[in-house]
PLY file of the C-alpha trace (Angstrom):
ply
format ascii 1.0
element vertex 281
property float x
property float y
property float z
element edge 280
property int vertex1
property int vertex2
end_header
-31.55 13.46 5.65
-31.89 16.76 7.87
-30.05 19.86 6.53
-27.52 19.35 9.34
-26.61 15.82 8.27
-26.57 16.77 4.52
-24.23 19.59 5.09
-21.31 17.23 7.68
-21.70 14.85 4.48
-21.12 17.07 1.84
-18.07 18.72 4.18
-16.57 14.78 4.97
-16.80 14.41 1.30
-15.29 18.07 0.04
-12.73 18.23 2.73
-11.46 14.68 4.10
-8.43 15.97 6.06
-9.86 18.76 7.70
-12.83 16.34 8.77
-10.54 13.46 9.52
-8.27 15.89 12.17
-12.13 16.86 13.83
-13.37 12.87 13.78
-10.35 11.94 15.85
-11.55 14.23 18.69
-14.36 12.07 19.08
-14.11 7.93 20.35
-12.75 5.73 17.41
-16.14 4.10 18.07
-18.00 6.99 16.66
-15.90 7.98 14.27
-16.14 4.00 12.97
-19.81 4.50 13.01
-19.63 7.37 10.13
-17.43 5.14 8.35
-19.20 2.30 8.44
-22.56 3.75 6.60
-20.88 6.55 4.80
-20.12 6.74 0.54
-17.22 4.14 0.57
-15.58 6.84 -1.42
-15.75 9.18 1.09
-14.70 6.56 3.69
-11.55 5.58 1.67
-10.81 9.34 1.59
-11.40 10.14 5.31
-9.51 7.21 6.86
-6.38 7.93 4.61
-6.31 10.80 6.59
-6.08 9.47 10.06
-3.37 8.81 12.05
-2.27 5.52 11.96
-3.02 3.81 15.41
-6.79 5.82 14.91
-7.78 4.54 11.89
-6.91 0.50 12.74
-9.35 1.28 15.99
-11.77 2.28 13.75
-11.33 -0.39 11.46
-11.74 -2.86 14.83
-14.69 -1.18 15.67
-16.19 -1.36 12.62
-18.55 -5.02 11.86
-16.16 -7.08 10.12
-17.88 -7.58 6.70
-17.84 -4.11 6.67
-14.43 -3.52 7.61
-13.37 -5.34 4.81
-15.01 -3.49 2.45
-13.60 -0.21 3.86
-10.04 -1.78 3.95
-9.94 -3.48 0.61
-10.70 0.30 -0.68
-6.99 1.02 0.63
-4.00 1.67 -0.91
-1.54 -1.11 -0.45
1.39 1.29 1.70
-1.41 2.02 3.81
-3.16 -1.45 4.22
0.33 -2.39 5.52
0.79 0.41 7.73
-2.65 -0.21 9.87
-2.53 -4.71 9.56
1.09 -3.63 11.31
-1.37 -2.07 14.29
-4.06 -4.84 14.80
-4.16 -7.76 16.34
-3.75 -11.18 14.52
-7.30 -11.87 14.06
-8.39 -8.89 12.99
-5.54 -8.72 10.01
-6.31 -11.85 9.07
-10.40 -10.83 8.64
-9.13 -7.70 6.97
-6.90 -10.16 4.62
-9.82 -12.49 3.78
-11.70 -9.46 2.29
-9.14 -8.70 -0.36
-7.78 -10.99 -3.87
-5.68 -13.81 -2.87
-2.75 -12.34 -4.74
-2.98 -9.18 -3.43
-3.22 -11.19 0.32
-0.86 -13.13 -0.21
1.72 -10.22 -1.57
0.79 -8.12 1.72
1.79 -11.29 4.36
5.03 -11.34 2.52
5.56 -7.85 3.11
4.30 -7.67 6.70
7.29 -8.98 8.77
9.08 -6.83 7.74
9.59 -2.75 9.58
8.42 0.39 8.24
11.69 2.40 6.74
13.05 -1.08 5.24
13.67 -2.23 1.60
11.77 -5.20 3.04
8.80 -3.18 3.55
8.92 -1.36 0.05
9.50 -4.08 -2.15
7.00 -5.30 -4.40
5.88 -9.04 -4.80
4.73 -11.11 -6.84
7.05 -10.65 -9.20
7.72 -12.04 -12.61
10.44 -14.74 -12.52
10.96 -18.43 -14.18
12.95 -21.62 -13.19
16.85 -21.13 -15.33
17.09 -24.29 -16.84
13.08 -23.80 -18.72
13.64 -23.62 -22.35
13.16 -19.88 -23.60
9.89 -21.49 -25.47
8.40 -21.96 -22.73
9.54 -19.31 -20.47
8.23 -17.01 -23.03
4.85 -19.06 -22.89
5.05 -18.42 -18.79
5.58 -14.72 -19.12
2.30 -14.63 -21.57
-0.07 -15.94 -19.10
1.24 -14.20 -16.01
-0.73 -10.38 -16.08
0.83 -9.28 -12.61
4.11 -8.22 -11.50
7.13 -6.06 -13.34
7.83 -7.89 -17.12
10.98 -5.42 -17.36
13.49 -7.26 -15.70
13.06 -11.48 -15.67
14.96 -13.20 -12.56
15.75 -16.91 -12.65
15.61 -19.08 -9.91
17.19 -23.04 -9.42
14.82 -25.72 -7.74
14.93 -24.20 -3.90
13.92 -20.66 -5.09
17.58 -18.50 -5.10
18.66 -16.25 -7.21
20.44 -17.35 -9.77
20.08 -14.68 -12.49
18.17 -11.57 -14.37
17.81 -10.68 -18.42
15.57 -8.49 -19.91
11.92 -9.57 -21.42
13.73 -8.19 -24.66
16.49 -10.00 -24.57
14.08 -13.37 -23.57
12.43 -12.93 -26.52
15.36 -12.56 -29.19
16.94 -15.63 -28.11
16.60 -18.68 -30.23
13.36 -20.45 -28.88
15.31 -24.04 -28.18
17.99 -22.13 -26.14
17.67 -22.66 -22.48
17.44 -19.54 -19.70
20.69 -20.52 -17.95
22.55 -20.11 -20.98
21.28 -16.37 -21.84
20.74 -15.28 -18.21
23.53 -12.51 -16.82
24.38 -14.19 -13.33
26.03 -10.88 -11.62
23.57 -9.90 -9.95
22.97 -6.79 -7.68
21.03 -7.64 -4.85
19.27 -6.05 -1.71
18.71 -6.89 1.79
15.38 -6.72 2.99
16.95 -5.22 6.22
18.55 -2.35 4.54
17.29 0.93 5.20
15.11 3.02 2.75
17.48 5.71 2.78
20.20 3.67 1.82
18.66 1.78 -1.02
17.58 5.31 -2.16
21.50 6.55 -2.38
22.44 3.22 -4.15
24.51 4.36 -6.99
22.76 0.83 -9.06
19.59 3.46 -9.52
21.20 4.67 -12.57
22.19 1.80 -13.83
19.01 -0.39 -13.57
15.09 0.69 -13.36
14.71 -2.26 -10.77
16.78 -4.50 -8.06
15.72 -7.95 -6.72
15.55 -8.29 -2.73
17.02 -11.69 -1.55
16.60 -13.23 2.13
20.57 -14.00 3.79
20.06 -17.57 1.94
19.58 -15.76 -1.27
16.12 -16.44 -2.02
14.06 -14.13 -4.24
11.39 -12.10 -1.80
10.66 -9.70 -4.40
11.48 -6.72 -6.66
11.93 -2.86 -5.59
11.35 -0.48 -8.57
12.68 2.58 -9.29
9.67 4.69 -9.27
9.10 3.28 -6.02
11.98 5.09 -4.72
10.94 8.22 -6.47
7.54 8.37 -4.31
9.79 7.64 -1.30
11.22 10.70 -2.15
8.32 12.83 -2.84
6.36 12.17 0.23
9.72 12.85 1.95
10.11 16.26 0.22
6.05 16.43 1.05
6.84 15.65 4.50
9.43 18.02 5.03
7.40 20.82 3.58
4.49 20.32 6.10
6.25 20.26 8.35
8.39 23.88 7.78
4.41 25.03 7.15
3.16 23.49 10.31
3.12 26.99 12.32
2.15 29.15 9.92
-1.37 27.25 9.50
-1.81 25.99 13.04
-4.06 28.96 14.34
-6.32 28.96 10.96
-6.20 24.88 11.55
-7.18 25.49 15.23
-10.25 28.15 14.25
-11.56 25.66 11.28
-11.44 22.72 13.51
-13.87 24.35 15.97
-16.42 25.77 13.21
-16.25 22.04 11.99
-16.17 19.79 14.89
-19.55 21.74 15.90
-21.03 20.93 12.55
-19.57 16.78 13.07
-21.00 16.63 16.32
-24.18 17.59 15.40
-23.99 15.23 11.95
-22.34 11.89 14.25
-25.05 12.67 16.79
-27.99 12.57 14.08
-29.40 9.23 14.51
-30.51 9.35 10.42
-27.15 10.27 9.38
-26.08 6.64 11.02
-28.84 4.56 9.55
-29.54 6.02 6.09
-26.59 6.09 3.04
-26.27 9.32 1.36
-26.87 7.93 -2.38
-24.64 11.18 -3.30
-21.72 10.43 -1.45
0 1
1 2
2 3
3 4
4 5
5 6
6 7
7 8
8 9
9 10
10 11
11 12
12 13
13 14
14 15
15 16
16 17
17 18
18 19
19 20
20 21
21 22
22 23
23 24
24 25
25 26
26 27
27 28
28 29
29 30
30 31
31 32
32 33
33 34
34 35
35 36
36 37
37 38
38 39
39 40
40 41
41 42
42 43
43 44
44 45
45 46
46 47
47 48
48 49
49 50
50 51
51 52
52 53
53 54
54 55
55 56
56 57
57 58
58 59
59 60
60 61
61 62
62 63
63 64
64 65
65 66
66 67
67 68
68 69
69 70
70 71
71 72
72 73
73 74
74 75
75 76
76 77
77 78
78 79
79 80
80 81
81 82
82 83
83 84
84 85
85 86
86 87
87 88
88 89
89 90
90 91
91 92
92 93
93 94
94 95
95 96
96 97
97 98
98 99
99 100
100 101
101 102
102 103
103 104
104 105
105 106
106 107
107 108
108 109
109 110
110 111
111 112
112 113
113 114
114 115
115 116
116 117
117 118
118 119
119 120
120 121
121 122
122 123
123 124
124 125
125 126
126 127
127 128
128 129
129 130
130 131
131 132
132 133
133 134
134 135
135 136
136 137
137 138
138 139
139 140
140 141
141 142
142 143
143 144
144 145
145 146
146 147
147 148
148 149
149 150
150 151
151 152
152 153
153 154
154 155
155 156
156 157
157 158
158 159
159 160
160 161
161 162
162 163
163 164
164 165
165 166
166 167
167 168
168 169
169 170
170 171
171 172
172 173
173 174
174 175
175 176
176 177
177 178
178 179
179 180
180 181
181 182
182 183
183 184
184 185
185 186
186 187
187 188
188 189
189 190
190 191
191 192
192 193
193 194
194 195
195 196
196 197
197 198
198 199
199 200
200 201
201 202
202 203
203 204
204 205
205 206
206 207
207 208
208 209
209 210
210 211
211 212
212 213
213 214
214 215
215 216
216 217
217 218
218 219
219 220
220 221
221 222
222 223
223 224
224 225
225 226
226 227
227 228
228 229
229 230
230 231
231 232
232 233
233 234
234 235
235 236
236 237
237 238
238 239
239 240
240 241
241 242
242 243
243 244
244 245
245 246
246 247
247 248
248 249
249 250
250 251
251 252
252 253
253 254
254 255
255 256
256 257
257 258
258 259
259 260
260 261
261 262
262 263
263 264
264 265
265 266
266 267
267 268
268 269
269 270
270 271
271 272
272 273
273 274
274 275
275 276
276 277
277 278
278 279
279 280
């Protein structure tokens, strides 16, 4: 690799927002080029950085196998945010590439809009039919390694809420007792079309470290936890600070962009630096 390419690699890997603000001044097909051969590291890093609607036309551009790899790298909020912006047969090639769970947990998700407790909630989550015995609800919870063991919801035969105790209290119970009879069946619940905002001023948040979200036929979609709503705050807070800071750095940002998108232009136009993988990332 020429000096020129080694240096745009080593400032894509050192610097991922600053490079991902230049790499959007160029055609998503370029910038998908870089990110198709580049550390998937460094990838991950870069693309996280993009603007939404950029980084799914990257991800289009990109050969699918490849794509996949790239996208699977994601973190779930953000493999949401970008399947939201593609068509249906790219998502779906983009879903074949990750675990079936993990697949299957994003589709459920999907339908419904950003800023909804629909599209925060977390599925699969641990739950068992009320009228198992506790034996072998206990023996269900054992072999089930995903999901929230905290909090365990009962459901009846069509999959509605019936009721919620605690994996603690589960386990005390006398192991020829049945769920139904040990389950508490007042229930706090949340619609998946409620806002963010107001799950987040729910007064239940200091009452419980999770709520279930039921469908309007009261059937269990899934689980929102309360550290979820704590990084809803954060980035929030994060948000609001960039955005207060936005002026102050603009000029530098402007300067640093130009010094950089010189070196990327010269790095995306090296034909080596789009045929050979950096082994160092």
């Amino acid at each position: 690799m020429n000096p020129h390419s080694r240096l745009g690699a080593t400032f894509l890997k050192t610097q991922p927002a600053a490079a991902a603000r230049v790499l959007e001044d160029f055609p998503a097909e370029s910038a998908a080029q870089y990110l198709a051969v580049a550390n998937p590291l460094t990838a991950k890093d870069v693309i996280g950085h993009f603007t939404p609607g950029f980084a799914a036309s990257c991800l289009s551009a990109i050969e699918p196998q490849a794509a996949g790899q790239l996208f699977s790298q994601l973190h779930l909020e953000l493999q949401i945010m970008l399947l939201r912006q593609l068509d249906l047969d790219t998502r779906e090639s983009l879903l074949s590439a990750l675990r079936p769970d993990r697949a299957a947990s994003i589709k459920r998700l999907l339908p419904y809009p950003e800023g909804t407790a629909g599209a925060l909630m977390e599925a699969p989550l641990v739950s068992v039919p009320e009228e198992l015995s506790v034996r072998k609800a206990v023996k269900r919870i054992k072999r089930t390694r995903r999901g929230m063991k905290f909090y365990i919801y009962t459901t009846n035969a069509t999959g509605q809420l019936t009721g919620v105790l605690t994996l603690h209290e589960l386990i005390s119970a006398p192991s020829g007792a049945h769920v139904n009879e040990i389950m508490t069946r007042d229930i706090i619940c949340l619609s998946p079309a409620q806002s963010i905002l107001t799950v987040f001023n729910s007064p239940y948040w200091q009452e419980y470290h999770a709520l279930p979200v039921t469908d309007e036929n009261n059937i269990l979609l899934g689980v929102i936890r309360q550290k979820s709503m704590r990084r809803f705050q954060e980035k929030a807070f994060h948000a609001n600070i960039v955005s207060n800071s936005l002026e102050t750095f603009v000029a530098v940002g402007e300067l640093f962009a130009i010094t950089a998108g010189d070196l990327l232009t010269t790095f995306i136009s090296t034909g080596s630096s789009l045929t050979h993988r950096d082994p160092h990332g």
